[in-house]
C-alpha positions as CSV (number, residue, x, y, z in Angstrom):
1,X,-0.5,16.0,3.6
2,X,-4.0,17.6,2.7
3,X,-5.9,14.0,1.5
4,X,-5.8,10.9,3.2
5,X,-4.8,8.0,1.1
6,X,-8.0,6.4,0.5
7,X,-9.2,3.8,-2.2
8,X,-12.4,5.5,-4.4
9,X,-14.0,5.5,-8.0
10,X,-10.9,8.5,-8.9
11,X,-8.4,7.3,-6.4
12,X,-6.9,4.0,-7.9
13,X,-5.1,2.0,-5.0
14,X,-3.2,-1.0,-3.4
15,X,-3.6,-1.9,-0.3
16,X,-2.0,-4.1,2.3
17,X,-3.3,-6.0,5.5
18,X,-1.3,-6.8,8.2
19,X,-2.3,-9.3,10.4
20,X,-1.4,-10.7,14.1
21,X,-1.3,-14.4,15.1
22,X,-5.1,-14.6,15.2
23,X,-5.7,-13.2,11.8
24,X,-7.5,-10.2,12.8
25,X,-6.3,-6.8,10.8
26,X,-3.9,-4.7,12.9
27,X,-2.8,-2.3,10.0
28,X,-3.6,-1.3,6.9
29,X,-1.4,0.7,4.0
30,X,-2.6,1.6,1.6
31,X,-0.6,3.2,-1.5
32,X,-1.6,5.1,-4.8
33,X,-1.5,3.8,-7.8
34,X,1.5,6.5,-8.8
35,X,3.2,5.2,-5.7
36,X,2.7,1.3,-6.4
37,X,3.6,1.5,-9.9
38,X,7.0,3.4,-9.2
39,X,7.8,1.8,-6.2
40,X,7.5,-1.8,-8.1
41,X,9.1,-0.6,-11.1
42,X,12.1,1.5,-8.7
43,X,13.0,-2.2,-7.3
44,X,12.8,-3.8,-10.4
45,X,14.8,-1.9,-12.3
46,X,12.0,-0.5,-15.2
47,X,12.6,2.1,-16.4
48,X,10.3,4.9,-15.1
49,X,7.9,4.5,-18.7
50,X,7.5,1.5,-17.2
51,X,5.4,2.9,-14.5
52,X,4.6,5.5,-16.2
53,X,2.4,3.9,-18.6
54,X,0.6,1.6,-15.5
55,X,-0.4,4.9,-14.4
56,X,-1.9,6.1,-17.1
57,X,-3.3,2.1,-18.0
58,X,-4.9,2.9,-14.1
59,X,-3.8,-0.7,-13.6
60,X,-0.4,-2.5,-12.4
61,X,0.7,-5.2,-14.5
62,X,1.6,-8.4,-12.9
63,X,5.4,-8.2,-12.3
64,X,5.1,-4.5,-10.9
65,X,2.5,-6.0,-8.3
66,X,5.0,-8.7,-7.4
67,X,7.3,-5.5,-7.1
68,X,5.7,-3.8,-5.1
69,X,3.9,-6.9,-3.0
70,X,7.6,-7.4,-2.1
71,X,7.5,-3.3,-0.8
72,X,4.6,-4.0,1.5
73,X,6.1,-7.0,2.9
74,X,9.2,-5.3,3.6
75,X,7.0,-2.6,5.1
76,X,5.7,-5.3,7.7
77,X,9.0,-4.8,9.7
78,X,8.0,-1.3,10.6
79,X,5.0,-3.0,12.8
80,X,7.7,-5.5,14.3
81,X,9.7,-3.5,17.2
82,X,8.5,-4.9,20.4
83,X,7.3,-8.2,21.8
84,X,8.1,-11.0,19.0
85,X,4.3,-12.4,20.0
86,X,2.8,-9.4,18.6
87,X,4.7,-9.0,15.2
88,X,2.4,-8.6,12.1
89,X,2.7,-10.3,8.9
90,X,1.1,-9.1,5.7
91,X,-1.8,-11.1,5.1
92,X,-2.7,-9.8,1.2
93,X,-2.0,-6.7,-1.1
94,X,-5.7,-6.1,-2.9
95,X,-4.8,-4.3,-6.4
96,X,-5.8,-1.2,-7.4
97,X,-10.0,-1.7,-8.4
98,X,-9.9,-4.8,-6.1
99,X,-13.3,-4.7,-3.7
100,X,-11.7,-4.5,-0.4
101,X,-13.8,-6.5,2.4
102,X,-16.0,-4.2,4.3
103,X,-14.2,-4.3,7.7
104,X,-11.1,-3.2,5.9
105,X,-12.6,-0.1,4.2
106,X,-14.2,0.9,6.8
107,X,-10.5,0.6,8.7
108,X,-9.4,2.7,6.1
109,X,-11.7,5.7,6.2
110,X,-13.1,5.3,9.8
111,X,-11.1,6.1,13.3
112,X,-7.5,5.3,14.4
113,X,-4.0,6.4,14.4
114,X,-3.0,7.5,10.8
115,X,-0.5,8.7,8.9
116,X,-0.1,10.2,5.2
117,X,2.8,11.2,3.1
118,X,3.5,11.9,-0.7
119,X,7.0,9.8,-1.0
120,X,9.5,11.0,-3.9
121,X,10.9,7.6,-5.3
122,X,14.4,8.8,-7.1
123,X,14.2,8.9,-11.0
124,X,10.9,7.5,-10.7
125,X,8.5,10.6,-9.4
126,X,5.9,11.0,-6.2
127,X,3.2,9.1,-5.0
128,X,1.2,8.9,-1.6
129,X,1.3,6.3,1.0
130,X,-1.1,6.2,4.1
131,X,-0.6,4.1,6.9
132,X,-4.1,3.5,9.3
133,X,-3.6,1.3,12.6
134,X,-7.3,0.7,13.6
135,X,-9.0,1.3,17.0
């Protein structure tokens, strides 16, 4: 993927912390809004106008953010392989136009291991999902 998935001013997102025991950030995903919207409409059965129109409203409506809260937590099992001491739990989802805290933006567009992919939800369309594990 050419663009990171980054939150900005044309670049509608949601994004999810993941915390550890102390509640210090340990990950961040963040998706776009094309990827939040079908994702949260794909598991609750809407059809794809559904999504469709969140995308072009540039805002998810509140049962597509439950939706797709319910992705991101999911998601959290991906962090949770090793030592059951050091599993991560999501902490929050912000919504798209949501002012992220500073630490976390700065997470998002600053150093660390990431990884970005466009994601092809079946019957629903693409979106992008990055996933930034901070230094």
């Amino acid at each position: 993927m050419d663009e990171p998935v980054v939150p900005t001013a044309r670049r509608a997102c949601c994004v999810g912390a993941y915390v550890d025991a102390n509640a210090d950030i340990k990950a961040l995903v963040a998706a776009d809004l094309h990827l939040a919207a079908r994702a949260g409409a794909a598991l609750g059965l809407v059809p794809p106008t559904g999504a469709d129109t969140a995308i072009e409203n540039r805002e998810l409506p509140a049962a597509l953010y439950d939706n797709f809260f319910e992705v991101m937590n999911i998601f959290s099992s991906l962090f949770n392989t090793g030592d059951p001491n050091e599993h991560l739990k999501l902490s929050i989802v912000y919504q798209p136009g949501t002012v992220i805290p500073t630490n976390a933006a700065m997470q998002l567009r600053g150093l660390g291991k990431r990884a970005d992919f466009h994601l092809d939800i079946d019957g629903y369309g693409r979106g992008a999902l990055g996933v930034v594990v901070p230094l």
